[in-house]
N, C-alpha and C positions, 0 to 999 in steps of 0.2 A: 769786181765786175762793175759795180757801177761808181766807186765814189773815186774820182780822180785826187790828187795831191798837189797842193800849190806851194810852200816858197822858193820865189823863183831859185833853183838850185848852179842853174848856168844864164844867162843872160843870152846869149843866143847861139846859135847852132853854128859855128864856123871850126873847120877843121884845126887840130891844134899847132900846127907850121905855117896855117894861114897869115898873111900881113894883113894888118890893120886894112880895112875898104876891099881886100882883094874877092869877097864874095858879092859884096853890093858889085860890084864891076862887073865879075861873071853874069850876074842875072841880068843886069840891065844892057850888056852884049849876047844875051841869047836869041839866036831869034823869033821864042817864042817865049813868054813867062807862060805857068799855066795851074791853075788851082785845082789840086787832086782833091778835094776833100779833109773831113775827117773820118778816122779807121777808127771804128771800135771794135777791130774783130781780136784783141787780145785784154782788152779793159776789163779791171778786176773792182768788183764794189764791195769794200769792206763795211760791216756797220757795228752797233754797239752790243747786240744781239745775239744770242744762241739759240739753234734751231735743234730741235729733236723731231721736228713733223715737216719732210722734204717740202709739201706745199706752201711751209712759211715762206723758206726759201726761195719762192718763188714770187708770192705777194705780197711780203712785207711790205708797209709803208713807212718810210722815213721822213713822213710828209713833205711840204712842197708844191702837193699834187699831186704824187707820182697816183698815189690811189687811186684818186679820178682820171689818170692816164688810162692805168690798171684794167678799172673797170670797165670801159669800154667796148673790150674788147674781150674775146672765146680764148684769147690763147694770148698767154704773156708773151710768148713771141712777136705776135703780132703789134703789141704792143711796145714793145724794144724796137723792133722796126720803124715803127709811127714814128717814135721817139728820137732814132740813128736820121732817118728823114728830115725831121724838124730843125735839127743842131745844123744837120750842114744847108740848109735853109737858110737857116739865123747865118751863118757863115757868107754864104755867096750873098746876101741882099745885105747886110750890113755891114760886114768888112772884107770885103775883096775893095772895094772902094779905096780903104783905106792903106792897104798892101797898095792899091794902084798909087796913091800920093806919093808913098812913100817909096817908093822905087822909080816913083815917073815916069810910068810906063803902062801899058793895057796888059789888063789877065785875062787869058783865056780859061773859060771855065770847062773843065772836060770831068763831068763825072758819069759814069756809064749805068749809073742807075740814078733815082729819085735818091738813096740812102748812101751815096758817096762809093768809093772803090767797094769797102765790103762788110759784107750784114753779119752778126755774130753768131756760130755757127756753134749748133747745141744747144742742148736748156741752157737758161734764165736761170740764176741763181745770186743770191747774197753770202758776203763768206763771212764769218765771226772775226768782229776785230781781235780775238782772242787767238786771231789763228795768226792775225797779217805780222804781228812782230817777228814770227816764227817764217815767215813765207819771202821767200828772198824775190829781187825783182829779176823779171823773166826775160825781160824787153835788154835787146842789148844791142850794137851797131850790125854785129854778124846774124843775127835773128829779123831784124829790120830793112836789112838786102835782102833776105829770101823773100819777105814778104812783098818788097817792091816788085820783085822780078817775075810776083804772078798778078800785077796789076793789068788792067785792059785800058789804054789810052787811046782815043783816037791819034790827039797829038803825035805826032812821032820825033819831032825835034823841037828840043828846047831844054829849057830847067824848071822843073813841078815842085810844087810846094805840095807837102801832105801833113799833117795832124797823125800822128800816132799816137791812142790813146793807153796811157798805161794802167792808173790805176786811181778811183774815188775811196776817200776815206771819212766817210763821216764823223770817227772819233777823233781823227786827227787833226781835222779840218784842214782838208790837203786835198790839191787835184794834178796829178802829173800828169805831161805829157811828152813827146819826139817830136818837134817839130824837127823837119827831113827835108832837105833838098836834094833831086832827082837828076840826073844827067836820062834825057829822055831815048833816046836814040839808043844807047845802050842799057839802062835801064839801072843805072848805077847810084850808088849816094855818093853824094859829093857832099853832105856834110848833115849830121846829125846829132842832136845832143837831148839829155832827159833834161827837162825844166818842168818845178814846182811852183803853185801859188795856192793865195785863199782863196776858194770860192766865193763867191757873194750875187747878190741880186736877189730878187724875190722868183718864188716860181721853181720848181725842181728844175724845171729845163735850162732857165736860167744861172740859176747857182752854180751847174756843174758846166757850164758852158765860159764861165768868166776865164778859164787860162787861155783861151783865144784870143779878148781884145787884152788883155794883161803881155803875154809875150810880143801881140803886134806893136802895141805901144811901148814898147823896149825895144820892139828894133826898129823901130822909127827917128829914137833918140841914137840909136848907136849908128843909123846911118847921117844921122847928121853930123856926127862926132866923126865921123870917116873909122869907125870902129868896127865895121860889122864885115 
């Protein structure tokens, strides 16, 4: 639930009969680009930790800050929320910019709430890295179209970028995620893949937020390369 997984395990999300450039092409003949967000409504946070008392699970701290996130706030809910908020924050003010360079193009920002397409639904909890080798990954192409297909877009035509988040591993030091491109109209994936990196930066929010400029700047290089 909370520690994503980084190295990069795909380089970028292009369908696998795709020709070299044929998805740079797609997006920058859309007539609309448009940035969904990041989802963490399926992100799983493994840590180093076993719990026998469910409220650990809840307020552990793996420092960073999360604590003083934590504390904050009546209900760690509210708190994950703050938190889903802030990421996709850091996302639209810092790198939509950089998606626009690199596509040469304007992004429409469409997220239907302050915390991106969707808030994490259920308790808050940490899983024992003792469980995650045993725990297969959940996230898959056919699980990642159901999900799309109950997004709420104003957009109605174009192709959407979304961040699906998979899973934080603290022991592993690893943050995965889906970066997912959208056919909007129909509400279809046209192209998805899981990619891993190492977290880094200072700051909880920080650290587990690095696979974002990490994959932009991979596909920045692969569209200059006519690769992507």
């Amino acid at each position: 639930m909370w520690f994503l997984c980084l190295p990069v395990l795909a380089l970028l999300a292009v369908t696998p009969d795709a020709a070299a450039g044929q998805l740079t092409s797609q997006l920058q003949s859309a007539p609309d680009m448009v940035w969904l967000g990041l989802d963490y409504s399926r992100v799983r946070i493994f840590t180093p930790e076993t719990f026998e008392d469910p409220e650990e699970r809840v307020f552990w701290d793996p420092g960073g800050g999360l604590g003083d996130v934590v504390t904050r706030f009546k209900k760690p809910k509210d708190a994950w929320d703050q938190l889903i908020a802030d990421w996709n924050a850091m996302a639209v003010n810092e790198y939509v910019e950089d998606i626009e360079k690199a596509l040469q193009r304007e992004i429409v920002v469409d997220l239907p709430t302050p915390a991106g397409q969707t808030q994490r639904k259920g308790d808050i909890f940490f899983e024992s890295i003792y469980d995650a080798k045993n725990t297969p990954v959940e996230l898959n192409a056919t699980i990642i179209q159901e999900m799309v297909k109950k997004y709420k877009v104003k957009t109605k035509k174009g192709v959407a970028m979304v961040f699906i988040m998979d899973r934080f591993s603290q022991p592993d030091k690893e943050v995965c995620a889906w970066p997912t491109f959208i056919e909007l109209d129909k509400k279809t994936v046209i192209s998805t893949e899981r990619v891993c990196e190492k977290p880094g930066g200072s700051g909880y929010r920080n650290y587990w937020f690095n696979i974002v400029p990490a994959y932009i700047k991979d596909m920045t290089k692969a569209i200059k390369k006519d690769e992507f």
